[in-house]
C-alpha positions as CSV (number, residue, x, y, z in Angstrom):
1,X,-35.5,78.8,57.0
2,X,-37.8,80.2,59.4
3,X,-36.3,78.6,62.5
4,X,-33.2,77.8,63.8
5,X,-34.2,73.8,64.6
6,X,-37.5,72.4,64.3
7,X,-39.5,72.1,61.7
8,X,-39.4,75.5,59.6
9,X,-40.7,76.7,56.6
10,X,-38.8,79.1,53.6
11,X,-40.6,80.8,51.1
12,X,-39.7,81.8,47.8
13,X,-41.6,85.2,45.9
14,X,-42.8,83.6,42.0
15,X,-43.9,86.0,39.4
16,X,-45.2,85.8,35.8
17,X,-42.7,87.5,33.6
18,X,-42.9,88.4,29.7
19,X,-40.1,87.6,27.3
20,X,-38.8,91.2,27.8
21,X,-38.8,89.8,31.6
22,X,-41.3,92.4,32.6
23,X,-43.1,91.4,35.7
24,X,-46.6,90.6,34.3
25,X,-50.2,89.8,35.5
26,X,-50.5,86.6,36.7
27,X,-53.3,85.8,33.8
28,X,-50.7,85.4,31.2
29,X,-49.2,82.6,33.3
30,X,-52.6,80.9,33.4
31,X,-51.6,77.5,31.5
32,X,-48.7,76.9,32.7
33,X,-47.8,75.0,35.9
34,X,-46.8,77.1,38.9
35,X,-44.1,76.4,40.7
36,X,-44.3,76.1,44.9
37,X,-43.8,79.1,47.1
38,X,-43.2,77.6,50.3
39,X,-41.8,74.2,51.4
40,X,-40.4,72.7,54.7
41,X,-37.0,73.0,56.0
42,X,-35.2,72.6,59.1
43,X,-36.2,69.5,60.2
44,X,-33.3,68.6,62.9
45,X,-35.1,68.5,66.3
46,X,-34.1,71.3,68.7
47,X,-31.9,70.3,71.3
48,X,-32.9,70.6,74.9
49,X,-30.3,71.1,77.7
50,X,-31.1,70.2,81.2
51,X,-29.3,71.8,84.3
52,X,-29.8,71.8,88.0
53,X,-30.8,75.0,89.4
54,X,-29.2,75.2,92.8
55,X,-30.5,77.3,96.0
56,X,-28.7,78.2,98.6
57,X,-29.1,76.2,102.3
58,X,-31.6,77.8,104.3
59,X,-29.9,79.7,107.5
């Protein structure tokens, strides 16, 4: 995924391939359905931590 929290997004690479599983033009793939590249992932919300930030007392 392309994050760590939040929503994300992971890809995948897809090529036409010939019986010999030679990477091929994508032409030769043209009737058939193509899969998806990319979809969503990651979708627990980041969590935000909250903390005083303290000064010292003026002199």
């Amino acid at each position: 995924c392309s994050v760590s929290c939040g929503p994300g997004l992971r890809s995948r690479s897809i090529f036409c391939v010939s019986e010999s599983n030679q990477v091929v033009d994508d032409s030769f793939c043209a009737g058939l359905l193509r899969q998806v590249e990319s979809e969503s992932c990651n979708l627990t919300p980041c969590t935000i931590t909250y903390t005083y930030e303290v000064q010292p007392f003026p002199e």
